[in-house]
N, CA and C atoms as an extended XYZ file, in Angstrom:
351
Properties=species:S:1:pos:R:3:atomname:S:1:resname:S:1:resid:I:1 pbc="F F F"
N       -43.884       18.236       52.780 N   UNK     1
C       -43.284       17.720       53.979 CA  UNK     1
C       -43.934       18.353       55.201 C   UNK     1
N       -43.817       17.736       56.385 N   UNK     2
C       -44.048       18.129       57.551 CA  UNK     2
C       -43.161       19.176       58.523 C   UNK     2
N       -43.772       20.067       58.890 N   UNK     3
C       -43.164       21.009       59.834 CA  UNK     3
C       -42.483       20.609       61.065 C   UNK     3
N       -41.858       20.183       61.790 N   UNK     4
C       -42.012       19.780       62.883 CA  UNK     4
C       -41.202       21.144       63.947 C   UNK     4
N       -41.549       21.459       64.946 N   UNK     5
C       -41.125       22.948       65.902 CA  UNK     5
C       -41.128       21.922       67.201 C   UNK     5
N       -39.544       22.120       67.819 N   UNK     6
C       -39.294       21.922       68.997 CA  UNK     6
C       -39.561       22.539       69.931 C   UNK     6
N       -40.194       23.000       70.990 N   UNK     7
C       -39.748       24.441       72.140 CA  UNK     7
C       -40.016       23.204       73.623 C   UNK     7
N       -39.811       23.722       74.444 N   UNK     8
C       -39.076       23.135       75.905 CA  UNK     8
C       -37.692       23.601       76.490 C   UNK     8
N       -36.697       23.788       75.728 N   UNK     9
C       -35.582       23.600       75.937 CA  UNK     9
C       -34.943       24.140       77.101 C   UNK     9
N       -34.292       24.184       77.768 N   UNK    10
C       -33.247       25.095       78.599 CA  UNK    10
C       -32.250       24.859       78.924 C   UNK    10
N       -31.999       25.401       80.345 N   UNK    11
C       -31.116       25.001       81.323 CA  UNK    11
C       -32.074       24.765       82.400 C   UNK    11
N       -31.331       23.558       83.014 N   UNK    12
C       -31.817       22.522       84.102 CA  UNK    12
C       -30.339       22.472       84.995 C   UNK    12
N       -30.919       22.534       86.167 N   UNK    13
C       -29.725       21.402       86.753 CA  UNK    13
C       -30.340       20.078       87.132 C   UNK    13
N       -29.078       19.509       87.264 N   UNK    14
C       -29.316       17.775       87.719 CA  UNK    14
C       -29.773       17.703       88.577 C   UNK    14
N       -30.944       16.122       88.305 N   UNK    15
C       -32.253       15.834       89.066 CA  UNK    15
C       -33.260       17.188       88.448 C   UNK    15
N       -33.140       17.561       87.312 N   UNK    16
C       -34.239       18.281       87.340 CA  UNK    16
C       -34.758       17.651       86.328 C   UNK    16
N       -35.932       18.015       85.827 N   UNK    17
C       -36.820       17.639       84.732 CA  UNK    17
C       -37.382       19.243       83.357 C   UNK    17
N       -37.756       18.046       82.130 N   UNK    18
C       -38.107       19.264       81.232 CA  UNK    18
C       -39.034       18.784       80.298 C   UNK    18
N       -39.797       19.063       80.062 N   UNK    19
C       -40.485       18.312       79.101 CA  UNK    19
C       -40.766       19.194       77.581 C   UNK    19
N       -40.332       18.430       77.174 N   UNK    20
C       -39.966       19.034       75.467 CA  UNK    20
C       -41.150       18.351       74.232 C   UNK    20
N       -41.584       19.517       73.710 N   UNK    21
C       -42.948       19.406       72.772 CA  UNK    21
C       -42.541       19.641       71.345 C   UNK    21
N       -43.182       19.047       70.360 N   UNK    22
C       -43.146       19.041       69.489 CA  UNK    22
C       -44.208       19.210       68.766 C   UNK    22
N       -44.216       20.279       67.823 N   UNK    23
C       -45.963       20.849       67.423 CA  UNK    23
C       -45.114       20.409       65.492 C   UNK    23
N       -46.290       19.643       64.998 N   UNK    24
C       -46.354       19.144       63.467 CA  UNK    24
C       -47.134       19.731       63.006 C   UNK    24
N       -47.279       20.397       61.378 N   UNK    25
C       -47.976       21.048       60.851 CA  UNK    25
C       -48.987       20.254       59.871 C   UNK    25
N       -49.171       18.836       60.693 N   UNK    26
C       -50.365       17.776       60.201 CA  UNK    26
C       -50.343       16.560       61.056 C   UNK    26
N       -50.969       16.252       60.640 N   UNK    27
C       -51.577       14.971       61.922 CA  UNK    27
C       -50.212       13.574       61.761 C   UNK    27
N       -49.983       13.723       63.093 N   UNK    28
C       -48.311       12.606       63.187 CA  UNK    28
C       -48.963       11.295       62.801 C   UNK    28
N       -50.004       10.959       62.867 N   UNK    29
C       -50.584        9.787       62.641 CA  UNK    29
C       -50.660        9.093       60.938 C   UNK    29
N       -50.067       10.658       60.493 N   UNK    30
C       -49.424       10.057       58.941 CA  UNK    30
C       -48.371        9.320       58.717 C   UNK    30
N       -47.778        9.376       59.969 N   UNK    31
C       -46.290        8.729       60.118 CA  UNK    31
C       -46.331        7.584       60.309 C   UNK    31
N       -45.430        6.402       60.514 N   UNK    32
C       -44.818        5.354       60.705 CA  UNK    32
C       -44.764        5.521       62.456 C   UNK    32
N       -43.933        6.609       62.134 N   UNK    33
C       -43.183        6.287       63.911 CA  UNK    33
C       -42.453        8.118       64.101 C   UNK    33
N       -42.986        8.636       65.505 N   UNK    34
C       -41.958        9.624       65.678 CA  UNK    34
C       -41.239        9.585       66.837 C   UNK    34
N       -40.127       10.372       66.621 N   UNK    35
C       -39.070       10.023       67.658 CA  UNK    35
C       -38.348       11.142       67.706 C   UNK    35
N       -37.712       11.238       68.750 N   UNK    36
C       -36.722       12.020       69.656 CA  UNK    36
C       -35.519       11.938       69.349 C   UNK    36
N       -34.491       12.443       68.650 N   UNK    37
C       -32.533       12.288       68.522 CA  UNK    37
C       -32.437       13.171       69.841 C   UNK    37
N       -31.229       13.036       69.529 N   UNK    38
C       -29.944       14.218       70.316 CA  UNK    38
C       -28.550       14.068       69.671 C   UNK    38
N       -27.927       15.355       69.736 N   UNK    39
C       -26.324       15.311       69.636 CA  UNK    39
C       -25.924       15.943       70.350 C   UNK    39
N       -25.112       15.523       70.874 N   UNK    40
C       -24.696       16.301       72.548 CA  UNK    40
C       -23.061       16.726       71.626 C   UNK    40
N       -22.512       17.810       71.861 N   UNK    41
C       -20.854       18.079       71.046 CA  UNK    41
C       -19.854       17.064       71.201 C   UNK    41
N       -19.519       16.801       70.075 N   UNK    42
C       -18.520       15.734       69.804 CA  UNK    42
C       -18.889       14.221       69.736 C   UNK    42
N       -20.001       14.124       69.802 N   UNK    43
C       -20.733       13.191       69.820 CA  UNK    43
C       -21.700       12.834       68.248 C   UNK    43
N       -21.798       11.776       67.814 N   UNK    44
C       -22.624       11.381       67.195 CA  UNK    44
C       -24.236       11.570       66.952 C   UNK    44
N       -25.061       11.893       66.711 N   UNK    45
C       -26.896       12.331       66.783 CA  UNK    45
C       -26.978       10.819       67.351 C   UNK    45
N       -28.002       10.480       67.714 N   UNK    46
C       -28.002        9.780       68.875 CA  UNK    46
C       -29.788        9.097       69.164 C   UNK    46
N       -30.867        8.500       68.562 N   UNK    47
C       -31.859        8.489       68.823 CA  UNK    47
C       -31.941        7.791       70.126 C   UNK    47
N       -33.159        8.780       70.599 N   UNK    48
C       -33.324        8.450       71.961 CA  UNK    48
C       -34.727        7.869       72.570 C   UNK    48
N       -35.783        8.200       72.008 N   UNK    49
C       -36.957        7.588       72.004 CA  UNK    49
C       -38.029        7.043       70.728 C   UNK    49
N       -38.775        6.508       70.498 N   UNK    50
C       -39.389        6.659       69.356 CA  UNK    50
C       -40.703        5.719       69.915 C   UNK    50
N       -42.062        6.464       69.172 N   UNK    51
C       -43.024        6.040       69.124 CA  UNK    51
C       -43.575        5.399       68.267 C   UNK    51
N       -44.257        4.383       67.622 N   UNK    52
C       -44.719        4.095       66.772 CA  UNK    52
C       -46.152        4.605       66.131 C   UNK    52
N       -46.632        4.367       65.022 N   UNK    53
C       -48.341        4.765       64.619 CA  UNK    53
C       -49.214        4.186       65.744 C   UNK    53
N       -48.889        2.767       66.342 N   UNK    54
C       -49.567        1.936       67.021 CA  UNK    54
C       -48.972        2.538       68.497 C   UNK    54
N       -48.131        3.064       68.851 N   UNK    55
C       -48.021        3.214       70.431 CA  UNK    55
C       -47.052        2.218       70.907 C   UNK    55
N       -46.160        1.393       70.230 N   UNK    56
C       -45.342        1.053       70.919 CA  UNK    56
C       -44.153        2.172       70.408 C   UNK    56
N       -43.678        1.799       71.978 N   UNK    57
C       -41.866        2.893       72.355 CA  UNK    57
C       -41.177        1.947       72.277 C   UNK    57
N       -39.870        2.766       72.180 N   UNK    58
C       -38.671        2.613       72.412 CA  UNK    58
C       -37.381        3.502       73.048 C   UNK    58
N       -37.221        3.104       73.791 N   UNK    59
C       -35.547        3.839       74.230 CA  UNK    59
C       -34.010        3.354       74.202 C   UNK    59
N       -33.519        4.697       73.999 N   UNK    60
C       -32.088        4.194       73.925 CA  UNK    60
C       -32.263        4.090       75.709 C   UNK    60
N       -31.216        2.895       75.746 N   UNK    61
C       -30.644        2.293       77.546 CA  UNK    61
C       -30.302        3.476       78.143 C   UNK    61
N       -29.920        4.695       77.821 N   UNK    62
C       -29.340        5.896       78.249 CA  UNK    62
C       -30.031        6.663       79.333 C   UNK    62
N       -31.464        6.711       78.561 N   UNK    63
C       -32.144        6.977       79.052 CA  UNK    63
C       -33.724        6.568       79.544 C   UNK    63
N       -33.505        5.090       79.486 N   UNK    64
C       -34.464        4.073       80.160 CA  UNK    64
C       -34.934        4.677       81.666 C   UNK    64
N       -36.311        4.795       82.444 N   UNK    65
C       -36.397        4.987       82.936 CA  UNK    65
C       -36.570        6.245       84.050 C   UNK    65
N       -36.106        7.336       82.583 N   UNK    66
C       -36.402        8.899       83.281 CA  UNK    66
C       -36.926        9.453       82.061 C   UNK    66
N       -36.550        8.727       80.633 N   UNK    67
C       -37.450        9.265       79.778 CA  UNK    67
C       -38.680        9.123       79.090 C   UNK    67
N       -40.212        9.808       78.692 N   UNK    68
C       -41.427        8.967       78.388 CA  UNK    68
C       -41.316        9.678       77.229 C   UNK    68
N       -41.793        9.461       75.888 N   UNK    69
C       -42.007        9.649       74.588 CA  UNK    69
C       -43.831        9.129       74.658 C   UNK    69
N       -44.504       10.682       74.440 N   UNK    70
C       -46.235       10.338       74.727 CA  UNK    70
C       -46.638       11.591       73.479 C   UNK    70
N       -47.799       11.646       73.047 N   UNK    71
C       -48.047       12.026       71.520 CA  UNK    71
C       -49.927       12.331       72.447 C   UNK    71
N       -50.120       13.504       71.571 N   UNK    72
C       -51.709       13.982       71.954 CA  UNK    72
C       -52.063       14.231       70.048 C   UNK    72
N       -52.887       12.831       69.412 N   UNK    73
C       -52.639       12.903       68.322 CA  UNK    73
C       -53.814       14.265       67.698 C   UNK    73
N       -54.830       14.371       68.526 N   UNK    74
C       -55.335       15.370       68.229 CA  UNK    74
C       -54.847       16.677       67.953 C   UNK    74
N       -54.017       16.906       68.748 N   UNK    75
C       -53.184       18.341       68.848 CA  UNK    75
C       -52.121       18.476       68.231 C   UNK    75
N       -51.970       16.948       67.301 N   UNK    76
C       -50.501       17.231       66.406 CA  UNK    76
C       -49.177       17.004       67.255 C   UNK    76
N       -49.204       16.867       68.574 N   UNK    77
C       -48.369       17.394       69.691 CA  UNK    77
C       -47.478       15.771       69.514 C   UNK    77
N       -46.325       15.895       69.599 N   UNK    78
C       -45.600       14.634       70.435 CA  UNK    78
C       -44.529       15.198       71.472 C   UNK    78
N       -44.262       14.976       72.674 N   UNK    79
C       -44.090       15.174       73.620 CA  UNK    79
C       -42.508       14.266       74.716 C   UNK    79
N       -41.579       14.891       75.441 N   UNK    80
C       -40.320       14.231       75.681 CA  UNK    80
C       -40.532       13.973       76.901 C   UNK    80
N       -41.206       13.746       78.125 N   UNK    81
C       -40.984       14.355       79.463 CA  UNK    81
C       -39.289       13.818       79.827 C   UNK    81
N       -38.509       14.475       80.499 N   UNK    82
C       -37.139       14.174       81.105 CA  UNK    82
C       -37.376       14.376       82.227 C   UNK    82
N       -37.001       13.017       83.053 N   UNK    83
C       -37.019       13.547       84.728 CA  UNK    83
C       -34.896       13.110       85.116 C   UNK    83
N       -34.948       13.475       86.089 N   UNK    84
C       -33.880       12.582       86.600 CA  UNK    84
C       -32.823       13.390       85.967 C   UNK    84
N       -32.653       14.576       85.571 N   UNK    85
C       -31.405       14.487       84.018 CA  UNK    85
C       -30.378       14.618       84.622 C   UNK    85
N       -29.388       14.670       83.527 N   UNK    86
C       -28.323       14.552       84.392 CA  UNK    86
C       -27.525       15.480       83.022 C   UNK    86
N       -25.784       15.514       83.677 N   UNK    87
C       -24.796       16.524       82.725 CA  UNK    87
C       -24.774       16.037       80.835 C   UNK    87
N       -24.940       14.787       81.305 N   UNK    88
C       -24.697       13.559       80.680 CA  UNK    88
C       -25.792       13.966       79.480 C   UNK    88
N       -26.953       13.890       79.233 N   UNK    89
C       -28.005       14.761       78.975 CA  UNK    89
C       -27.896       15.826       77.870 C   UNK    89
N       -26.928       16.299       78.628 N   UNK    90
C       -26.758       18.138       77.170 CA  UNK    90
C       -26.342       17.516       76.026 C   UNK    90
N       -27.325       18.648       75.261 N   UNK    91
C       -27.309       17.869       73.882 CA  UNK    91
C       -28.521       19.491       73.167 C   UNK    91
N       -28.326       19.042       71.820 N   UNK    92
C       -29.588       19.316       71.242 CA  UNK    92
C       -30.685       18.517       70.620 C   UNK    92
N       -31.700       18.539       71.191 N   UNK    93
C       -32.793       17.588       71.286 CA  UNK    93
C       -33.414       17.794       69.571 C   UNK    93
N       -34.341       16.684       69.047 N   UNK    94
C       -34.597       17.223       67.524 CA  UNK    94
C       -35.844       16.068       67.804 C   UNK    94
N       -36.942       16.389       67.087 N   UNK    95
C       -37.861       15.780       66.913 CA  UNK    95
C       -37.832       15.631       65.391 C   UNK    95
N       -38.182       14.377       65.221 N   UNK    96
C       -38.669       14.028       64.025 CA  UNK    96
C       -39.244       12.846       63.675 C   UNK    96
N       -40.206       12.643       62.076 N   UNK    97
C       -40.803       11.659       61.903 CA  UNK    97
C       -40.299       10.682       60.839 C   UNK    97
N       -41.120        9.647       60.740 N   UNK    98
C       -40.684        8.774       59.755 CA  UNK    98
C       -41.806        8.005       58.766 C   UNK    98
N       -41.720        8.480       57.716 N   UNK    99
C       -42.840        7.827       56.870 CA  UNK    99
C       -42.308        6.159       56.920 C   UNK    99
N       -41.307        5.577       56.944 N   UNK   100
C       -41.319        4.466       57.125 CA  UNK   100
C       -40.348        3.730       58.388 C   UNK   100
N       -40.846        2.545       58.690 N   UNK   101
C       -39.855        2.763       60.159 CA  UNK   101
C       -38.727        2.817       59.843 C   UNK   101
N       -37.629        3.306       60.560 N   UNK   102
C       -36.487        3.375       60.827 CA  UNK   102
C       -35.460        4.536       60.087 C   UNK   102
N       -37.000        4.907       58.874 N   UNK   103
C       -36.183        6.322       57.785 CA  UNK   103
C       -36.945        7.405       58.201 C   UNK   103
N       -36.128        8.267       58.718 N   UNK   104
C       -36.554        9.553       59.378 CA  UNK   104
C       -36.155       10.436       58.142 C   UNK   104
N       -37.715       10.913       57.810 N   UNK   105
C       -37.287       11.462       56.943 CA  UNK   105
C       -37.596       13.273       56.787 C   UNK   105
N       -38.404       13.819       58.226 N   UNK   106
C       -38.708       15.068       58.756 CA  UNK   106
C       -37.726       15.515       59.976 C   UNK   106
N       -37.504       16.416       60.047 N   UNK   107
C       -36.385       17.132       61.215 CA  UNK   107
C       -37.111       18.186       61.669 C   UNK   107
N       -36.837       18.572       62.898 N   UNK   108
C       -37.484       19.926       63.582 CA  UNK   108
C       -36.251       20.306       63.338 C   UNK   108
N       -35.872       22.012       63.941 N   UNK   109
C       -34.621       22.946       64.294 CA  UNK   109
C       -33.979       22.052       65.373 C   UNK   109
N       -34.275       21.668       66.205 N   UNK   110
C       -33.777       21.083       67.202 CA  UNK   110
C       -33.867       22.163       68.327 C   UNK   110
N       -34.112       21.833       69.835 N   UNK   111
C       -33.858       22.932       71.014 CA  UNK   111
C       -32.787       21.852       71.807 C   UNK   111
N       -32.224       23.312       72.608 N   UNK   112
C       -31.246       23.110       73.129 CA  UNK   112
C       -31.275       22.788       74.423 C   UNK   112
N       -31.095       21.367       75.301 N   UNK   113
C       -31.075       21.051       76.747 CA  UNK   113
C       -29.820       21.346       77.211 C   UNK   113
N       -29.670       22.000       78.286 N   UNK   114
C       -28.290       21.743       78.963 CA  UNK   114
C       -28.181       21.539       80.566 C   UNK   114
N       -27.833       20.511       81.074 N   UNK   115
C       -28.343       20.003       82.390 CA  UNK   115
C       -26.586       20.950       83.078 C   UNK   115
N       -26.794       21.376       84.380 N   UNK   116
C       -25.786       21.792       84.785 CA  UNK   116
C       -25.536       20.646       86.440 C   UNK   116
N       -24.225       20.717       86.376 N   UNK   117
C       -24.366       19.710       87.734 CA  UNK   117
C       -23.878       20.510       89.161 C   UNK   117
């Protein structure tokens, strides 16, 4: 299986930005598709972006428009930028991949965002 290591995480306040990396211990381009969850407490895990092998995205409506899901396939790297965030936001972020679409079947630890307002 694949490694996947979150780091970015913090504390932000609102309107701030963070951009959260994800380092794989082999080339993501073995994958299907990788993507971004969250579970913010009391809440359900939650996918929030996802890339495909080919480069098409996707977002949850949540975060349409402040969030980019971008991948440096050389470097193994896939990448969260967050602009705009908001309280709404806190969560623990988790990267992971999917040998086939829609079955995620690698998990990082997950890092922890917490937007303050």
């Amino acid at each position: 299986q694949v490694q996947l290591v979150e780091s970015g995480g913090g504390l932000v306040q609102a309107g701030g930005s963070l951009r959260l990396s994800c380092a794989a211990s082999r080339s993501i381009l073995g994958f299907n598709a990788m993507g971004w969850h969250r579970q913010a407490l009391g809440k359900q895990r939650e996918l929030v972006a996802t890339m495909t092998r080919g480069g098409n995205t996707n977002y949850a409506n949540s975060v349409k428009g402040r969030f980019t899901i971008s991948r440096d396939n050389a470097k193994n790297m896939v990448y969260l930028q967050m602009n705009s965030l908001k309280p709404e936001d806190t969560a623990v972020y988790y990267c992971s991949a999917a040998g086939v679409v829609t079955i995620w079947t690698d998990w990082g630890q997950g890092t922890q965002v917490t937007v303050s307002s």
